[in-house]
N, C-alpha and C positions, 0 to 999 in steps of 0.2 A: 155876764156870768163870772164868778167867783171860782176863786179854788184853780188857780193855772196848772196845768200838769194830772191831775188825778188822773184825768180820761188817758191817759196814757201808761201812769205807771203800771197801771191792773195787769194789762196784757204783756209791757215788757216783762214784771215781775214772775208771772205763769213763766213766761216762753226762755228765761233764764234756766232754769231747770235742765233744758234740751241738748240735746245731741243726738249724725251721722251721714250717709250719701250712697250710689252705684255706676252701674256700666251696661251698654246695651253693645257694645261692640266683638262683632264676630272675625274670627281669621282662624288659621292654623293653631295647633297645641302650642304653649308658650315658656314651653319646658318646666311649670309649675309641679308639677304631679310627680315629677323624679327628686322634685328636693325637699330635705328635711323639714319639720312646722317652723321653726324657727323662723328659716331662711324664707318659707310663703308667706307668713304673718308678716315679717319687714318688709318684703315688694309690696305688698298690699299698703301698708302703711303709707311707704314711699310714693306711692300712687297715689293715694288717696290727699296726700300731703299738696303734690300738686295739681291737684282738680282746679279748672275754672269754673266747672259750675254740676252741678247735680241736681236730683232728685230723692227722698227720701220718705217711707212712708211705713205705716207701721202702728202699734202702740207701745209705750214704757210706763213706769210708774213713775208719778210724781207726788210726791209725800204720799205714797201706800196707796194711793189712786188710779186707777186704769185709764191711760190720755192717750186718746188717737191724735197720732201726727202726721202731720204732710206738709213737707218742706221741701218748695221746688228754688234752688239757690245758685244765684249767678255772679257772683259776687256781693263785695260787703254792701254797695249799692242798688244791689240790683236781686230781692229776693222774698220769693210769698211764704207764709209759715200758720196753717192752722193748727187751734190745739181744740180739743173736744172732751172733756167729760162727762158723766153721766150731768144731764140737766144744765149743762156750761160747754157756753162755742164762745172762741176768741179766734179773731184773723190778724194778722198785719201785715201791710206790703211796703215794700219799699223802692220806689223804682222814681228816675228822671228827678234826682235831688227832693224829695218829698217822702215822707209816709203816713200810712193809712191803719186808722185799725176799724175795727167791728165788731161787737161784743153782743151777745143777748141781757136782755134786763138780768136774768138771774146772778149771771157774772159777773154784772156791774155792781148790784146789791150785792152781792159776798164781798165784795171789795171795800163795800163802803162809801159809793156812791152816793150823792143824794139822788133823793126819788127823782125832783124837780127835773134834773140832768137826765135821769135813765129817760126819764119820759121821751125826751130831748134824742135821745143818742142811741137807744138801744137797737139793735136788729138796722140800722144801716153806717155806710159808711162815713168816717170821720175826718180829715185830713187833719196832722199836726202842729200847731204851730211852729215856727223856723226855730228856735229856740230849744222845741223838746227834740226836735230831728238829732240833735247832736247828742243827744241822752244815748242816743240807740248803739254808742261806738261799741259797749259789753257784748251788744247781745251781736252786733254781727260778727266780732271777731270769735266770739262762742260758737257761730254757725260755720265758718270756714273749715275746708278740708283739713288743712294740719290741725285744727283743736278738735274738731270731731276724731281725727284718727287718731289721736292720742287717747280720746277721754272712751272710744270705745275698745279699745283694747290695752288700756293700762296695767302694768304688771301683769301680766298675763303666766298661768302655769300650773301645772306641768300640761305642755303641747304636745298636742301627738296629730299625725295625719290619720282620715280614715277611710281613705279610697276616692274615688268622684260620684258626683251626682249631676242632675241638670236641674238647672236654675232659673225658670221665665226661661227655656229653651237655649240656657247657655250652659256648655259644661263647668263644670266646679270641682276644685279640689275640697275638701271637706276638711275643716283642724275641727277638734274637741282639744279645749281646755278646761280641765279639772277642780281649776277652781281652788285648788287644796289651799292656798296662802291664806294667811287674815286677810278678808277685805274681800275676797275672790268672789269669783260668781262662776259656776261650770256652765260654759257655754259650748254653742257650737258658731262654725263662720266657715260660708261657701265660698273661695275666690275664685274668681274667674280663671279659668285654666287654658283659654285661647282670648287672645288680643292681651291689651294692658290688664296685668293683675289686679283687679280693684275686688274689691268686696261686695258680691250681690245683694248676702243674706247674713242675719243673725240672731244669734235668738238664745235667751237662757233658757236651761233645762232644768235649774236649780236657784234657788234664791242666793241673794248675796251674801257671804258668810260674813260674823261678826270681827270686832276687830279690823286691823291693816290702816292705811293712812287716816287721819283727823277730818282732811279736807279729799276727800277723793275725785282726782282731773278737777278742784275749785269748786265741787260741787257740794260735797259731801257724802256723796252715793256714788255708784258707778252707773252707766248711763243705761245698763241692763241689767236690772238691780233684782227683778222679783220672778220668779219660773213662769215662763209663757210671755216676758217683753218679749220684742221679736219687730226686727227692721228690717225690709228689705229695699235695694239701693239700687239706681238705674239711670241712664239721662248722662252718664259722664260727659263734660263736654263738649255740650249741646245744646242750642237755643232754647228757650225755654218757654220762650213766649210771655213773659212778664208783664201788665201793664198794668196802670191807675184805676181805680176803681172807677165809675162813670157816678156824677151826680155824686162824689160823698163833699159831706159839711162840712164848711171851713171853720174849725173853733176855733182860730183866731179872730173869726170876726164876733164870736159871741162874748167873747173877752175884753171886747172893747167897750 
């Protein structure tokens, strides 16, 4: 087979796009709820910055598109990422020095596939040649906690708190931010208000306003760009259960 690399770039390219993470962990109040937004959005961040591994799941827009996501992530080695459009599924795992993807025909063809290939590769799993594995260095460091908690709540404002709520049965401090700046997006974000402050939930309530940065968090958009994304976040921490798909194709041997 011809064409090294294609079967690969489709799905990193999609999964570029993405960003975020959560917490299942219960204890006492964590004195979240007595202090200002400011001061709960940075523990959150800070939290979120050093996660070893999460959970995240949800949908956001990607170019004006509505994409379910589920990104369970254990590090830059060790982590599964589906994306779903309407009529388009892409997987990829990454786990024990290897990665894997899985695409549907129609995926492949919007890509640009040849037929011959999808025929070949569609609807199951692929393993990557050793050579594209190291392709993948963008997108894990894209998935890690410190770039996620940057790229989901970058410039953020005017914050304000708006009392608690409960979250998947955890309490939460509640911010709304308004969004007002160029570039902004009026969102809302539950932090977890007992154990480590991480971020449950999020979710616009408002589309992204024009104008504010050229490249936003390197993406060009913010990661909750259109009224009704919405993530929520769980797993801080916590095994994951990651492994290799069973049976997927080795295209490095088709390559030869």
């Amino acid at each position: 087979m011809t064409g090294r690399g294609w079967w690969w770039v489709a799905p990193a390219a999609l999964a570029v796009a993405l960003a975020g993470c959560g917490s299942s962990h219960r204890s006492s109040g964590n004195g979240e709820a007595a202090k200002p937004a400011a001061a709960v959005l940075a523990d959150a961040v800070s939290t979120m910055r050093r996660a070893r591994s999460y959970r995240l799941t949800g949908e956001i827009s990607i170019d004006a598109v509505r994409t379910s996501v589920n990104l369970a992530y254990q590090g830059s080695s060790s982590f599964s990422l589906s994306l779903r459009q309407p009529g388009l599924d892409t997987q990829i795992v990454r786990v024990g020095g290897a990665a894997y993807a899985n695409g549907n025909a129609a995926f492949y063809a919007q890509q640009g596939v040849p037929a011959s290939a999808v025929a070949l590769i569609a609807g199951r799993w692929v393993k990557e040649p050793a050579a594209e594995n190291a392709s993948l260095g963008s997108l894990t460091t894209l998935l890690s906690g410190a770039t996620l908690a940057r790229c989901l709540v970058e410039d953020p404002g005017p914050l304000r708190t708006a009392g608690t709520a409960t979250v998947a049965g955890q309490p939460a401090v509640v911010l709304l931010d308004g969004g007002t700046r160029p570039g902004g997006t009026t969102s809302r974000y539950d932090i977890a208000a007992a154990g480590p402050p991480v971020v449950l939930h999020a979710v616009a309530t408002a589309s992204q306003r024009a104008g504010g940065p050229s490249n936003f968090c390197g993406q060009g958009s913010a990661l909750l760009s259109q009224a009704g994304d919405e993530l929520s976040f769980s797993a801080y921490d916590r095994p994951l259960g990651i492994t290799a798909p069973a049976g997927a194709l080795d295209i490095a041997s088709l390559e030869r």
